[in-house]
N, C-alpha and C positions, 0 to 999 in steps of 0.2 A: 504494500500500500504506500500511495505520495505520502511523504510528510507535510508538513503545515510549511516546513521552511520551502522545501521543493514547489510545492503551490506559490508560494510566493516569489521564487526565483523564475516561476514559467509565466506567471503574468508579467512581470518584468519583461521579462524576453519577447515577451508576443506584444507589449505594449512597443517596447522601442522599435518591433518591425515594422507595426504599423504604422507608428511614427517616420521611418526611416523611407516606406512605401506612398508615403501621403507627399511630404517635401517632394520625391522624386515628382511626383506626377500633376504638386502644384508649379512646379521649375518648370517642368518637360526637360530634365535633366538628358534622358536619351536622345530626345531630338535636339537638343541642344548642342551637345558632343559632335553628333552627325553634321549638323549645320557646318561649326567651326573646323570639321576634319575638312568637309569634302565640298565646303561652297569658299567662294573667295570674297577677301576684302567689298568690293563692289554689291557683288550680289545680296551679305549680309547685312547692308547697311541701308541699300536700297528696299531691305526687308523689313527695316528698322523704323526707317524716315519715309519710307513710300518713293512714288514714282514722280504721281503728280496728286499727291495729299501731303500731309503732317507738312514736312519740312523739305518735300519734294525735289530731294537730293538724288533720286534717277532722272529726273528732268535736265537738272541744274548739269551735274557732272557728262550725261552724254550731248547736251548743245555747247558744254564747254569742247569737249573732241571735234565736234561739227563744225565748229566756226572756230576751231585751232586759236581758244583764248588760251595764253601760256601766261603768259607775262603779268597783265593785268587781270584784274578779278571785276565784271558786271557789278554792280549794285543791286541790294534785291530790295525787293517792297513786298513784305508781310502782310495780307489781311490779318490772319489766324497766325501770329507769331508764337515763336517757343524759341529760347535764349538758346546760345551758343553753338549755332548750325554754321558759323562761319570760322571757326576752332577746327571743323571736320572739312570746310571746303578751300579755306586759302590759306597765304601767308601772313602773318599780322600786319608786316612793312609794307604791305601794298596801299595805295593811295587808293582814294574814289577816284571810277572814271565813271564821269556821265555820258561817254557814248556806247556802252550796252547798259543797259536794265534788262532784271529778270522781275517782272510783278508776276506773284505767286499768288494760288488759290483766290483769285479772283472773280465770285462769281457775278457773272450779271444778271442783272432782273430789267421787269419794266421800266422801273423808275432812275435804273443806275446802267444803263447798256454801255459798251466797249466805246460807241461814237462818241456820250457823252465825257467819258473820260478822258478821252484826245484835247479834249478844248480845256480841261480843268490842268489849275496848275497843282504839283506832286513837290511836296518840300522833303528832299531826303537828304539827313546831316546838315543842314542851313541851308542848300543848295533847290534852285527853286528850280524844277525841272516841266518843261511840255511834252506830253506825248507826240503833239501835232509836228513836233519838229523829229519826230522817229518814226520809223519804218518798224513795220510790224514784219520779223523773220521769221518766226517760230512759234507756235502753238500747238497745247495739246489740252484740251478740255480748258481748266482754268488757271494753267500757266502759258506765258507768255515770255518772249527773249524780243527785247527793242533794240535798234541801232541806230545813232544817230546820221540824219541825213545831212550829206555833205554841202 
């Protein structure tokens, strides 16, 4: 027959596996592992931050390859901001340039559509910026990449 002390060494045991079963599967520890083995930098980040939602750094980083930004870093314009997406996309020493912008998560409605925002002015960093003087290049639902026309 169990003892009383054995009883209570096997509820121990079975409490911390369930313990140890719960963590696993509130983490997604497994798929997690797998993630970090066998996806790369890009892919899990673009997993992270989205494409073209959250901080829509699959957007941002493949129109940077596209239009071979190296040097300088676009400006971005946040509807739906969240701190320190530019920690993950540039160098700190880079200066604003205002001839790309990226306005993100942008949606439009009746009252606010994409014409009306051409004519409106955009102050980013004290810098008083017109869409009407840029060229719309790149669109994908409600992100946008501008350049300024020459």
């Amino acid at each position: 027959m169990i003892s009383l002390k054995n009883k209570y060494e096997l509820k121990k045991i079975f409490i911390l596996i369930v313990f140890i079963i719960l963590i696993t599967q509130i983490f997604k520890l497994p798929y997690n592992f797998y993630l970090v083995k066998n996806r790369d930098y890009d892919f899990r980040m673009m997993l992270g931050h989205g494409y073209c939602e959250k901080d829509s750094y699959g957007f941002i980083t493949e129109t940077i390859r596209e239009f071979n930004i190296k040097e300088i870093f676009p400006e971005k314009i946040f509807y739906y901001p969240t701190p320190g997406m530019e920690g993950l996309l540039k160098r700190s020493d880079i200066k604003f340039d205002k001839n790309y912008i990226f306005l993100l998560n942008y949606s439009e409605t009746v009252k606010d559509s994409l014409e009306d925002l051409k004519k409106t002015k955009l102050n980013v960093k004290g810098t008083d910026i017109y869409l009407s003087n840029y060229s719309l290049k790149k669109r994908n639902g409600p992100c946008f990449f501008w350049i300024k026309n020459d």
